[in-house]
N, C-alpha and C positions, 0 to 999 in steps of 0.2 A: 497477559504477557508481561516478562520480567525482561528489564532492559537500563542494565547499570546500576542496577540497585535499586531501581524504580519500579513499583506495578504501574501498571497502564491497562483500564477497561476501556472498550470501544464496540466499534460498527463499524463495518467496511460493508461498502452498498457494491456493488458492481453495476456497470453499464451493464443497457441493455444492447449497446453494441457488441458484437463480436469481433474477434480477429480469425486467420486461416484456420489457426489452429483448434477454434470454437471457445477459446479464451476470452472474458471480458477484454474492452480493450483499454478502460480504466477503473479505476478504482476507489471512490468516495469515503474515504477516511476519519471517523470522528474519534477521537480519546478524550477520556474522562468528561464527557459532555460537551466538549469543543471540536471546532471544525478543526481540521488536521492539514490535509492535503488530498488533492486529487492522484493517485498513482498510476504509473504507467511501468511494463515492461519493456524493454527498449535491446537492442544490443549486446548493450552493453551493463546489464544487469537493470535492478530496479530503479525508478526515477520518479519527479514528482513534475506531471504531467504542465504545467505552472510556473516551475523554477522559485518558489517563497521562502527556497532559504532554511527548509527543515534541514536536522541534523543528519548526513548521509548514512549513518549507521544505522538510527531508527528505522528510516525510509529502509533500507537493504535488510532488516530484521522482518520490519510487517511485508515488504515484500516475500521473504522467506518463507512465510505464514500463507500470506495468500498461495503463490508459487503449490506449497505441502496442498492445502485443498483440491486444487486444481491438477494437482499432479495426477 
Protein backbone atom coordinates (compact mmCIF):
# COMPACT_ATOMS: atom_id res chain seq x y z
CA UNK A 1 0.00 0.00 0.00
CA UNK A 2 1.13 3.62 -1.11
CA UNK A 3 0.44 6.38 1.47
CA UNK A 4 2.09 9.84 0.98
CA UNK A 5 4.83 8.94 -0.77
CA UNK A 6 5.52 5.97 1.49
CA UNK A 7 5.14 1.98 0.71
CA UNK A 8 4.07 0.27 3.57
CA UNK A 9 4.03 -4.02 3.60
CA UNK A 10 2.14 -5.54 6.34
CA UNK A 11 -0.53 -8.07 7.88
CA UNK A 12 -3.77 -7.37 9.10
CA UNK A 13 -4.85 -10.40 11.37
CA UNK A 14 -8.70 -10.16 11.95
CA UNK A 15 -10.43 -11.26 15.24
CA UNK A 16 -12.08 -14.04 15.45
CA UNK A 17 -14.85 -12.10 16.90
CA UNK A 18 -17.57 -11.03 14.72
CA UNK A 19 -19.92 -8.24 14.55
CA UNK A 20 -23.91 -8.29 13.11
CA UNK A 21 -22.88 -7.74 10.11
CA UNK A 22 -20.36 -11.06 10.09
CA UNK A 23 -17.46 -8.47 10.08
CA UNK A 24 -14.26 -8.92 12.21
CA UNK A 25 -14.80 -6.84 14.91
CA UNK A 26 -11.19 -5.70 15.02
CA UNK A 27 -8.30 -5.76 13.22
CA UNK A 28 -4.39 -6.49 14.22
CA UNK A 29 -2.22 -4.40 12.12
CA UNK A 30 1.45 -4.83 11.59
CA UNK A 31 3.60 -2.59 8.91
CA UNK A 32 6.86 -3.13 7.84
CA UNK A 33 7.56 -5.65 10.47
CA UNK A 34 6.13 -3.60 13.48
CA UNK A 35 3.14 -3.58 15.38
CA UNK A 36 0.78 -0.87 14.10
CA UNK A 37 -2.55 -0.69 15.81
CA UNK A 38 -5.45 -2.70 16.71
CA UNK A 39 -8.42 -1.34 14.29
CA UNK A 40 -11.95 -0.97 14.78
CA UNK A 41 -14.91 0.28 12.50
CA UNK A 42 -17.01 2.39 14.53
CA UNK A 43 -19.76 5.11 13.35
CA UNK A 44 -18.02 7.16 12.54
CA UNK A 45 -15.63 5.62 10.09
CA UNK A 46 -12.38 3.67 10.86
CA UNK A 47 -10.56 3.93 14.35
CA UNK A 48 -7.84 2.40 16.32
CA UNK A 49 -9.43 0.25 18.65
CA UNK A 50 -6.67 1.66 21.56
CA UNK A 51 -6.54 5.36 20.86
CA UNK A 52 -1.96 5.21 20.46
CA UNK A 53 -2.15 8.17 18.48
CA UNK A 54 -1.55 6.70 14.72
CA UNK A 55 -1.79 9.22 12.02
CA UNK A 56 -5.92 9.43 11.29
CA UNK A 57 -5.27 9.25 7.47
CA UNK A 58 -3.21 6.03 7.60
CA UNK A 59 -5.65 4.54 10.08
CA UNK A 60 -8.75 5.70 7.48
CA UNK A 61 -6.60 4.41 4.37
CA UNK A 62 -5.91 0.60 5.93
CA UNK A 63 -9.25 0.84 7.06
CA UNK A 64 -10.41 1.52 3.28
CA UNK A 65 -8.42 -1.64 2.43
CA UNK A 66 -9.85 -3.80 4.90
CA UNK A 67 -13.55 -2.12 4.37
CA UNK A 68 -12.69 -3.20 0.00
CA UNK A 69 -12.20 -6.92 1.30
CA UNK A 70 -14.96 -7.31 3.30
CA UNK A 71 -17.07 -5.41 1.06
Amino acid sequence: MDFEGKHYEGEITPSEEKGKNGMPIFFRVVLDGKFFAYLCCGDNGWKERDGEGQPKGLVGEIGGYIGEFYG
